[in-house]
C-alpha positions as CSV (number, residue, x, y, z in Angstrom):
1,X,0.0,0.0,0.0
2,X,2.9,2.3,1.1
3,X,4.4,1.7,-2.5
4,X,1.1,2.6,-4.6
5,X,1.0,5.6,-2.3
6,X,4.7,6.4,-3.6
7,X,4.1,5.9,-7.0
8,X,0.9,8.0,-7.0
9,X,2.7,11.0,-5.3
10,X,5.8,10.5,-7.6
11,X,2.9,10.4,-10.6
12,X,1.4,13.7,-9.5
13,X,4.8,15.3,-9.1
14,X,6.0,14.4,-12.4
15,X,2.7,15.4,-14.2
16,X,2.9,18.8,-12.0
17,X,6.6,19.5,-13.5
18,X,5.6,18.9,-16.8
19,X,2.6,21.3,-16.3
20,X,4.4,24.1,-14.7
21,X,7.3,23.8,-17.1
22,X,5.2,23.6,-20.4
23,X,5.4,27.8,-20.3
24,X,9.0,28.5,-19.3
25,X,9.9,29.0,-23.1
26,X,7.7,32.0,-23.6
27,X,9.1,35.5,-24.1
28,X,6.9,37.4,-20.7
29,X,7.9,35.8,-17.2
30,X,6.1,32.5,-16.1
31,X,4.9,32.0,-13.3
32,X,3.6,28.8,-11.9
33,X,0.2,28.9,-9.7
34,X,-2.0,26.1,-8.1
35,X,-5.6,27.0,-6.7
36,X,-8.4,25.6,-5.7
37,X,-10.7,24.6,-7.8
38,X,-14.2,24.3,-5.9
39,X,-16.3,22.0,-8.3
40,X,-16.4,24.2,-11.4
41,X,-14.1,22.7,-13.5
42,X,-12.2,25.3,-14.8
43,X,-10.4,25.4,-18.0
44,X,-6.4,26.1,-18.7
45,X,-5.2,29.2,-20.7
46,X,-8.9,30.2,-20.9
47,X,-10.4,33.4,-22.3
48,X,-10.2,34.6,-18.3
49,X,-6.6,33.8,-17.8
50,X,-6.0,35.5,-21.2
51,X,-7.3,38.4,-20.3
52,X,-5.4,38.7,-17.0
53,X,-1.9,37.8,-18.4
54,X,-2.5,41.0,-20.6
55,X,-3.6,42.9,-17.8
56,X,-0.2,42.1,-15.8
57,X,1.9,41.5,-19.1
58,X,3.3,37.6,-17.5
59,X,2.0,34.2,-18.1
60,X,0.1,32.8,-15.9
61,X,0.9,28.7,-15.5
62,X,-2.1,27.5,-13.4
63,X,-3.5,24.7,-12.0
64,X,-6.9,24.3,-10.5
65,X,-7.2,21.4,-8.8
66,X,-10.5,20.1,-7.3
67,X,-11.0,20.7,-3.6
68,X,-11.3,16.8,-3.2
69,X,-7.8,16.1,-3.6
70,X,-6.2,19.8,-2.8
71,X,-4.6,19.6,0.1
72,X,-3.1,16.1,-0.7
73,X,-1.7,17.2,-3.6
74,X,-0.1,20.4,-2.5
75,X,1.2,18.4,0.6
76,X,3.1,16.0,-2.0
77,X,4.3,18.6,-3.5
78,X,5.5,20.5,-0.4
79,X,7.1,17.4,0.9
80,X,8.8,16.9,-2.1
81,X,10.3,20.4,-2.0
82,X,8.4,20.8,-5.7
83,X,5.9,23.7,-4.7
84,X,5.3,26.3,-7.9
85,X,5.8,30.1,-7.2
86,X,2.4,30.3,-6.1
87,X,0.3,28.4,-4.2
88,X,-3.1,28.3,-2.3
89,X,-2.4,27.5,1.2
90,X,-5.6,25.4,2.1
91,X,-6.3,25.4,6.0
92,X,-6.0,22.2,7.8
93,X,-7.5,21.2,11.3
94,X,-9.3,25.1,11.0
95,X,-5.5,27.0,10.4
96,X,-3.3,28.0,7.4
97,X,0.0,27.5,9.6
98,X,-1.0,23.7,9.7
99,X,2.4,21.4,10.8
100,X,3.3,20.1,7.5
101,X,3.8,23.8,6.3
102,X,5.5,24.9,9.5
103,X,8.1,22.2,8.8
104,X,9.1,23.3,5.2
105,X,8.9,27.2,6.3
106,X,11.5,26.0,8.8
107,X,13.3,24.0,5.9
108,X,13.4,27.2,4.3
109,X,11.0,26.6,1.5
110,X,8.8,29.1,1.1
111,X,9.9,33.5,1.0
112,X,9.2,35.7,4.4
113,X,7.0,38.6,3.0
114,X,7.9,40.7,6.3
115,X,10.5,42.6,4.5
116,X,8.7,43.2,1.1
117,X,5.4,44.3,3.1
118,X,7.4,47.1,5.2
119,X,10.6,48.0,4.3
120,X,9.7,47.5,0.7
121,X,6.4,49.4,1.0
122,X,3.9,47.1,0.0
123,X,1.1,47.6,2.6
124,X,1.9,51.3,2.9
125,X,1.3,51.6,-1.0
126,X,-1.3,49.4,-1.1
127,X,-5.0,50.9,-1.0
128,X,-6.0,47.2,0.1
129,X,-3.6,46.1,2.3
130,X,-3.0,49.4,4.4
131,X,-6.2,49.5,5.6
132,X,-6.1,45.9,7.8
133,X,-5.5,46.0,11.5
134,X,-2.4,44.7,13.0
135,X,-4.5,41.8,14.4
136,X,-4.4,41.1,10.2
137,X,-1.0,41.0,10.4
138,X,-0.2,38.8,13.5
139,X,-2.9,35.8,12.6
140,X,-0.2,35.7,9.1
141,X,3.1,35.9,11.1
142,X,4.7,32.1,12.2
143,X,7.9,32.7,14.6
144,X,8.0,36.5,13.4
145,X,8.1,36.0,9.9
146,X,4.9,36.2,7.3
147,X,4.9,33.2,5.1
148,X,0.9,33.6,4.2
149,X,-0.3,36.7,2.2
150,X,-3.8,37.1,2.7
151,X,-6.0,37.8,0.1
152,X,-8.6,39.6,1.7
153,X,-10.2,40.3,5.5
154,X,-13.1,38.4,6.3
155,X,-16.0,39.8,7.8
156,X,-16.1,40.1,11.4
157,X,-17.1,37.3,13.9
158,X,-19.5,36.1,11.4
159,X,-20.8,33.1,13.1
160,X,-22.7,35.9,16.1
161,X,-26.1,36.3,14.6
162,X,-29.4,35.6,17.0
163,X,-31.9,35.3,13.8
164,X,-35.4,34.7,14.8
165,X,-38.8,35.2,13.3
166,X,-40.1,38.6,13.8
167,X,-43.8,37.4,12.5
168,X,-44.3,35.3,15.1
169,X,-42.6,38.1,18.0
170,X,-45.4,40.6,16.6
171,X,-48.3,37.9,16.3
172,X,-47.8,36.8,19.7
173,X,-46.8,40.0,21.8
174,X,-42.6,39.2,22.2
175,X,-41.4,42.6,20.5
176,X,-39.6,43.7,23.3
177,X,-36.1,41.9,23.1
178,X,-34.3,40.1,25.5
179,X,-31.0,41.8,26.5
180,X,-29.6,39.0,28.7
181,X,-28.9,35.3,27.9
182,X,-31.4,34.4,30.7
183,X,-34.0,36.8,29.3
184,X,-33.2,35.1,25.7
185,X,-33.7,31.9,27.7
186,X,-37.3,32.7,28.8
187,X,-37.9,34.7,26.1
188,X,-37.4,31.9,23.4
189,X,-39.4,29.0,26.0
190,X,-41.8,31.4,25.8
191,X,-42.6,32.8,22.2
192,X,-41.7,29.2,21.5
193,X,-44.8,27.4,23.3
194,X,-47.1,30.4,22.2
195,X,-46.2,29.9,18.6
196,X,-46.7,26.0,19.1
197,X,-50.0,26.5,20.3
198,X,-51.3,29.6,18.2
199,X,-50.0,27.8,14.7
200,X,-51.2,24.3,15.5
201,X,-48.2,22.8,15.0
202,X,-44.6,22.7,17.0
203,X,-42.6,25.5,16.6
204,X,-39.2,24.8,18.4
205,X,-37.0,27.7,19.7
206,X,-34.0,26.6,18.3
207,X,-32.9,25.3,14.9
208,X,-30.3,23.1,16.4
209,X,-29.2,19.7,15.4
210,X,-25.9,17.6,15.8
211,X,-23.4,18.3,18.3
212,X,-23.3,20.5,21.2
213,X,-19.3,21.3,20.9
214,X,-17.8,23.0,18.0
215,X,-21.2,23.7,16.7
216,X,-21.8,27.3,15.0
217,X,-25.5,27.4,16.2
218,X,-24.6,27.2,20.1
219,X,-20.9,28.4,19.6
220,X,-21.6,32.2,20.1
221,X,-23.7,30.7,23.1
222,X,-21.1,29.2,24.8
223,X,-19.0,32.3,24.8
224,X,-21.1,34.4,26.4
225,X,-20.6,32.0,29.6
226,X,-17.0,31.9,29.7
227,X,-15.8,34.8,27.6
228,X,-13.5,32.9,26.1
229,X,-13.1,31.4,22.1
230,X,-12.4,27.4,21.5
231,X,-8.7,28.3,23.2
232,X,-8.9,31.0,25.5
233,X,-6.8,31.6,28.9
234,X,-8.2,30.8,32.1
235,X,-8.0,32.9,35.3
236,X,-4.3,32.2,35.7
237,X,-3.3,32.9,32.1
238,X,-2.6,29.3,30.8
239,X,-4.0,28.2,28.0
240,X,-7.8,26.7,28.3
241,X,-10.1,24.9,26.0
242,X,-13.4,26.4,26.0
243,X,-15.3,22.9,27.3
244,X,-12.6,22.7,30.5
245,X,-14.0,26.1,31.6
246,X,-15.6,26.0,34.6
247,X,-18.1,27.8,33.7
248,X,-18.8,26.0,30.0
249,X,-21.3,23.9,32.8
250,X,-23.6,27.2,32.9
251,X,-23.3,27.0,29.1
252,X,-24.9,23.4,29.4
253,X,-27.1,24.3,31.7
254,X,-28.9,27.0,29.8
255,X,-28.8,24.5,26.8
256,X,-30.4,22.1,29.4
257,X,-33.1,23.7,30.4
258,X,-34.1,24.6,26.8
259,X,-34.3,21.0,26.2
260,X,-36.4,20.7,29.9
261,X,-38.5,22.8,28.3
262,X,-39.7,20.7,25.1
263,X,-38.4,23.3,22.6
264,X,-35.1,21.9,21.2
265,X,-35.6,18.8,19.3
266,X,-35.4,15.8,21.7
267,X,-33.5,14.0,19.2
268,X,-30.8,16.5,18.2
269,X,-28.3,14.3,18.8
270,X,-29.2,12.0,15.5
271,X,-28.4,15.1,13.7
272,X,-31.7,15.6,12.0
273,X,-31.6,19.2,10.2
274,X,-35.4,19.2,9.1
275,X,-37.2,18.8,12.5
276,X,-36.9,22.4,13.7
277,X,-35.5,24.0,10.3
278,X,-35.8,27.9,10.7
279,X,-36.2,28.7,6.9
280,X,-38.9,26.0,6.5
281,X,-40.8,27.7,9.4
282,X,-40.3,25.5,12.3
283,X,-38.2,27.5,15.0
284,X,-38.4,30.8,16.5
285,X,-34.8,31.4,15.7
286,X,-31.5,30.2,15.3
287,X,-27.7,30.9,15.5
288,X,-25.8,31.6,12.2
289,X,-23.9,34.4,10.6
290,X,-25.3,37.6,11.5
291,X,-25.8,39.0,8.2
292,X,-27.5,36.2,6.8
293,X,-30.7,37.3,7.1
294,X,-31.3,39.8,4.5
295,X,-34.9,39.3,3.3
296,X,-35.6,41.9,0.7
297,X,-38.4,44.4,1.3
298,X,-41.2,42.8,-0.2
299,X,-40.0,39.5,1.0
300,X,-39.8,38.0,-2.3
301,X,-37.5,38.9,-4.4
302,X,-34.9,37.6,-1.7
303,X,-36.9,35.0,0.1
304,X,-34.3,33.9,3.0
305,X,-37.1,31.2,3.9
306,X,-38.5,28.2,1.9
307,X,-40.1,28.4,-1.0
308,X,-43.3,27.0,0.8
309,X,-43.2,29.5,3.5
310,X,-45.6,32.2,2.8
311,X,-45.1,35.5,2.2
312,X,-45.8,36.8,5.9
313,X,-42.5,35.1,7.6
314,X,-40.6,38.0,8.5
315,X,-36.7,37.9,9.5
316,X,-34.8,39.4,12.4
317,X,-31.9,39.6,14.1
318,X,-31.5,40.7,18.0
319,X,-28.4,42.7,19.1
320,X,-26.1,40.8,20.7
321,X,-27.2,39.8,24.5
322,X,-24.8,39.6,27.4
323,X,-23.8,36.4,28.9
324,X,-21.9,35.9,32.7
325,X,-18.7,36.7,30.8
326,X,-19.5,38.9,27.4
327,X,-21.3,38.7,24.7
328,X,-22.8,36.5,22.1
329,X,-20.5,36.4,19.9
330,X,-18.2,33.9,17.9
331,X,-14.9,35.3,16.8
332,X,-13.3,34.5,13.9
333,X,-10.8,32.0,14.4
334,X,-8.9,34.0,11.2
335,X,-9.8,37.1,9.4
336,X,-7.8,36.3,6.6
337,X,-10.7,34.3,3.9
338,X,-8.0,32.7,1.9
339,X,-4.3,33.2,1.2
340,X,-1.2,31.9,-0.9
341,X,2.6,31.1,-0.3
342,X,5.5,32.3,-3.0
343,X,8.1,29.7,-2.9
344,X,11.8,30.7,-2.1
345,X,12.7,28.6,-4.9
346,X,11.9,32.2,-7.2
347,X,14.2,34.7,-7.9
348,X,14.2,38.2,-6.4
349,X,12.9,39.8,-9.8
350,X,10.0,37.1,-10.0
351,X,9.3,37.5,-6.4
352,X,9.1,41.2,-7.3
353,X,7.0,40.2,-10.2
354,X,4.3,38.5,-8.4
355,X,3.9,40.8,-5.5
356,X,3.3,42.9,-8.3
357,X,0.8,40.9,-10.1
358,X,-1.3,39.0,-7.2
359,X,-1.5,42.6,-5.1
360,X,-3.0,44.6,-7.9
361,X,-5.7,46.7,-6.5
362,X,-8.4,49.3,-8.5
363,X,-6.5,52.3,-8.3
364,X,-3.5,50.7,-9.8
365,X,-5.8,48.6,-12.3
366,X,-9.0,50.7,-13.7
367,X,-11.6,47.8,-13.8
368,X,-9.8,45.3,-11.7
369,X,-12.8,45.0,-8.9
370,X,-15.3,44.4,-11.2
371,X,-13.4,41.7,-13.6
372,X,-12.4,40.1,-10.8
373,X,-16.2,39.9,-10.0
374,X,-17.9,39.7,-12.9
375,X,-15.4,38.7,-15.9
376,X,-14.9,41.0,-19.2
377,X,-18.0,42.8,-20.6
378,X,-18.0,41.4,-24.1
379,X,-16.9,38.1,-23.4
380,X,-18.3,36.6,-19.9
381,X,-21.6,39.1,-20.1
382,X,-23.3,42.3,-22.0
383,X,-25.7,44.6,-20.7
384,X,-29.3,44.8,-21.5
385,X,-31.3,47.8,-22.0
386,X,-31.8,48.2,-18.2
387,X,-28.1,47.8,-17.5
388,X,-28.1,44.7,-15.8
389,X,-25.7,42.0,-16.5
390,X,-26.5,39.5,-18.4
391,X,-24.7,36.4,-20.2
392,X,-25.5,34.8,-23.1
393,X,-24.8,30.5,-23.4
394,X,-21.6,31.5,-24.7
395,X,-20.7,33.8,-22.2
396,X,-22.5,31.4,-19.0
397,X,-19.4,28.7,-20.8
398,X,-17.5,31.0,-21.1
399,X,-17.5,32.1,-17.2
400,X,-17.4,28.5,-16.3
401,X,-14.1,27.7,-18.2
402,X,-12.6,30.6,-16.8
403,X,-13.7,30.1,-13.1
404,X,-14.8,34.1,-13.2
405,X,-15.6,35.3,-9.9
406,X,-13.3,32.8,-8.4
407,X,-9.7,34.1,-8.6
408,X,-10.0,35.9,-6.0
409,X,-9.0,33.4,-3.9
410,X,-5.7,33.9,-4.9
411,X,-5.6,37.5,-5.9
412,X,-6.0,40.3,-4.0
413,X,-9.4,41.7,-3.6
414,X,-11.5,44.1,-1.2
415,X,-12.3,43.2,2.5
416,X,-16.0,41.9,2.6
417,X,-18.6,44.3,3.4
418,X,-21.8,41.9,4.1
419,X,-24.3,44.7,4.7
420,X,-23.9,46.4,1.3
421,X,-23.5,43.3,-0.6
422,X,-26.4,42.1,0.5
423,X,-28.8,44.1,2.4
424,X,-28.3,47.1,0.1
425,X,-28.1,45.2,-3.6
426,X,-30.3,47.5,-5.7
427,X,-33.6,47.1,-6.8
428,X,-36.2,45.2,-5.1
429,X,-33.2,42.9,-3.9
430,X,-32.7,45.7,-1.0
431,X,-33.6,45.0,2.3
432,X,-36.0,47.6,4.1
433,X,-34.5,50.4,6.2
434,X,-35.3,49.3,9.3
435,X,-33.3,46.4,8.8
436,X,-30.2,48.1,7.4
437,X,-30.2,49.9,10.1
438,X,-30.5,47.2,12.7
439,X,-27.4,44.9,10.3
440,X,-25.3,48.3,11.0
441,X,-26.3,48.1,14.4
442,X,-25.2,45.0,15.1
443,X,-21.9,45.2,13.0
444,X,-21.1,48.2,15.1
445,X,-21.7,46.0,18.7
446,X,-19.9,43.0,17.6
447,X,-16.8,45.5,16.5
448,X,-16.6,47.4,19.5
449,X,-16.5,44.2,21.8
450,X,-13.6,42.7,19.5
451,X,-11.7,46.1,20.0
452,X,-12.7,46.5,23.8
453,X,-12.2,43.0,25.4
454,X,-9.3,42.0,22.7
455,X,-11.0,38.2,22.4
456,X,-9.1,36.1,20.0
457,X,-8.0,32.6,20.1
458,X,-5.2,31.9,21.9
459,X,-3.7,29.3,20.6
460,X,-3.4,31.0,16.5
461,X,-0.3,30.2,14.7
462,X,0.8,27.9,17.7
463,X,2.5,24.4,17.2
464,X,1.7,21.5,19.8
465,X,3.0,18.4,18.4
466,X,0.9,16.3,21.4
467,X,-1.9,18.1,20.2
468,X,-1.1,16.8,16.3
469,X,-1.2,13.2,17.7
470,X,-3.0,13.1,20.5
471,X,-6.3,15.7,20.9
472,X,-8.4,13.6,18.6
473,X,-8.5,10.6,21.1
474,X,-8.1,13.3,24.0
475,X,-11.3,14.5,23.6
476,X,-12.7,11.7,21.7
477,X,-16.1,11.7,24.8
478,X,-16.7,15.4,25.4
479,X,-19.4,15.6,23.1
480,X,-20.9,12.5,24.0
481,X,-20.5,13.4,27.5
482,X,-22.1,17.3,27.5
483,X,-25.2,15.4,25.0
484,X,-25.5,13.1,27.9
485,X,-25.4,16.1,31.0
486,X,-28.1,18.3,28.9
487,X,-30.4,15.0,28.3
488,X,-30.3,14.5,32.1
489,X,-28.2,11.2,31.6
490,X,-25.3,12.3,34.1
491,X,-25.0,14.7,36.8
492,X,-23.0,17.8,37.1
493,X,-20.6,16.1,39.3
494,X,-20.2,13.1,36.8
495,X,-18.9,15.8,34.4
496,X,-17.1,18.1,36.5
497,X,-14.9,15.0,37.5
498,X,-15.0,14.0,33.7
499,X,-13.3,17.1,32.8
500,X,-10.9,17.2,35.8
501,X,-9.2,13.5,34.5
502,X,-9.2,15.4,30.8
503,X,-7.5,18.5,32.3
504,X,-5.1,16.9,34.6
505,X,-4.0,14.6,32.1
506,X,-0.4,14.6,31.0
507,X,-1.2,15.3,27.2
508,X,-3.1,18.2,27.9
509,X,-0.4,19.7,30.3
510,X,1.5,18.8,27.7
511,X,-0.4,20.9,24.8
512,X,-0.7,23.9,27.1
513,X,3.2,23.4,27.7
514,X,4.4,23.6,24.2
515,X,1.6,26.0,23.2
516,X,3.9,28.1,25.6
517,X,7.0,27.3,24.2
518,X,6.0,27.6,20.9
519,X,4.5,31.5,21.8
520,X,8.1,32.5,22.8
């Protein structure tokens, strides 16, 4: 088996060199890329990457390869020290800096960006890049060096959004909103058992399913009881998971007495997403982005809910509500939405070359934002009478081949701005006033706590070989075990002694030890 493997990875290496080579003979610079291709099947040298190698006056040598067999392939290529000048760094275990990468940066195999990006200017010239935060800067850095170049800054703590149905808070006399996670508690029991009865059928208060750790509809939740991300710091300033906080048991409590209650599914934990699904009508609310509920004005033209749900459903989304230790809210656990490497195998004139080319920007390149959007008028759409976009068959191909809207997952493109792009699209598209107004309002909360309490997860751009090998089986129980504690299965005792043999264990001291070391 270990000899197929070799002779697969040795095929895929071979068939890479002679792809990235193919171009070397042409008069521009090459420059060899690999992306990720997301199930679009794009084409090479297509009317798309034509257009671009124009733009930038270099030749383009790309690969797209599917997202299935990605990270494998670039691994096998890292490994073999064979990497092109370009490459998509796919995260791994939820971070770019995963261990295989860390190695070869330490082998010396991929180009620190630190000097190009300050003393060589780049962010300061950069209309893009100059307006990110530090915190930008230090989720790219490994052991004081920046390996990663981002390609744009994610929206903040997207995963923070209390969505609920704001039909059913009018219908049944619950428009005053809760401000506390006790008065959500009540608040959601409550408009939860009216709704159940008034509508003739159950209406749960949570669209939850699955598990109760690592989940993005209770995540946010689970903060506001302990402050604290997945890795935060506990009260002496070592590292802490967020389920070995003392006070993650209030967490499951609250979840607890939801489920007490009758209003979260009494079979979550078979992971059935239809019983209480939220855009089919069947919960009061539920946790998810917090911009993701932009219903257009007339509640059509962007529907948000099934296409069964009448007219009438109306989305919402409550501020924030404070918890024992902060808000609801989910940081990110990186701002930065996607990013590439440059190996150090290119010379100082390419490396020049494809700062050049993969941090163009608008002002530098008239047009760039919207062909990196929407393609070439002419050849991936045309304009009707109206000025809308529109694409012919030839054009739809067209776009397909040449992955349009896509590349900027490796080049460089604005920061995301969720409220205008879509609860202010024009037309009938746009959301109403009232709830622009509220998305800003909840943008501005969730960005003044990230500023004020400086939450972030502790462990970024850390290294823990125990953790590699060992957190997997570590942990393997605490989701059966906090399932079991909120169905009433075990006590609080049973878990809080659970947790102590987790904590006291010698391979978590020795995570939080070499998360340590590896801060230094």
């Amino acid at each position: 088996m270990k000899k197929a493997l070799s002779l697969v990875l040795a095929l895929i290496l071979a068939l890479s060199c002679v792809s990235f080579a193919a171009a070397e003979n042409s008069e521009r610079m090459t420059i060899t890329v690999m992306g990720i291709d997301w199930g679009y099947g794009p084409s090479p040298n297509s009317s798309m990457e034509q257009y671009w190698e124009d733009m930038f006056d270099v030749d383009l040598d790309i690969q797209w390869v599917n997202y299935n067999d990605y990270s494998e392939k670039a691994n096998a290529m890292i490994i073999a020290g064979a990497q092109p000048d370009v490459i998509q760094i796919n995260k791994t275990d939820g971070a770019y800096y995963y261990p295989l990468l860390t190695k070869a940066i330490e082998n010396g195999q991929f180009v620190d960006l630190t000097p190009y990006l300050y003393d060589g200017g780049l962010i300061e010239n950069n209309a893009v890049l100059k307006g990110w935060p530090q915190s930008m800067w230090d989720q790219a850095t490994y052991k004081g060096g920046i390996y990663i170049l981002p390609r744009s800054k994610a929206e903040i703590a997207q995963q923070s959004g209390i969505t609920v149905r704001r039909d059913l808070m009018k219908k049944y006399g619950f428009e005053e909103e809760p401000k506390t996670m006790e008065e959500l508690k009540t608040w959601l029991i409550d408009l939860s058992k009216a709704a159940t009865e008034g509508e003739g059928e159950k209406i749960y208060a949570l669209d939850f399913y699955g598990n109760i750790m690592n989940n993005d509809r209770l995540n946010a939740f689970a903060v506001a009881f302990t402050g604290q991300p997945a890795w935060g710091y506990d009260e002496n300033g070592n590292y802490e998971y967020i389920c070995f906080d003392p006070n993650y048991l209030n967490f499951l409590n609250w979840v607890k007495d939801l489920y007490d209650a009758g209003v979260i599914d009494p079979e979550f934990a078979l992971n059935n997403s239809e019983t209480s699904k939220w855009k089919g009508g069947r919960s009061v609310g539920y946790l998810t982005a917090w911009y993701n509920w932009n219903q257009s004005a007339d509640r059509v033209t962007n529907r948000i809910f099934d296409k069964v749900c009448p007219d009438t459903y109306e989305a919402w989304c409550l501020l924030p509500v404070q918890g024992d230790k902060g808000i609801v809210i989910n940081p990110n656990s990186s701002d930065i939405d996607s990013c590439i490497a440059i190996s150090s195998s290119c010379s100082e004139e390419k490396i020049q070359k494809i700062l050049e080319v993969f941090c163009a920007t608008e002002e530098k390149y008239p047009g760039y934002n919207d062909i990196l959007s929407f393609g070439v008028e002419g050849l991936h759409f045309y304009f009707d009478e109206n000025g809308t976009r529109q694409k012919t068959d030839e054009q739809k191909a067209a776009n397909t081949a040449g992955y349009v809207g896509d590349w900027n997952q490796i080049f460089l493109k604005v920061d995301a701005d969720q409220i205008t792009s879509k609860f202010m699209r024009a037309g009938a598209s746009r959301a109403s006033d009232e709830a622009i107004q509220r998305a800003q309002d909840i943008k501005a909360v969730l960005q003044d706590y990230l500023s004020t309490s400086g939450i972030a997860y502790s462990n970024q751009n850390l290294q823990s070989e125990t953790y590699n090998t060992s957190w997997a089986n570590l942990t393997s129980d605490v989701n059966a075990m906090a399932t079991m504690y909120v169905m009433g299965e075990i006590t609080a005792d049973d878990w809080t002694a659970f947790v102590k043999d987790i904590v006291e264990s010698s391979d978590y001291q020795a995570i939080l030890a070499e998360y340590a070391a590896s801060a230094k």
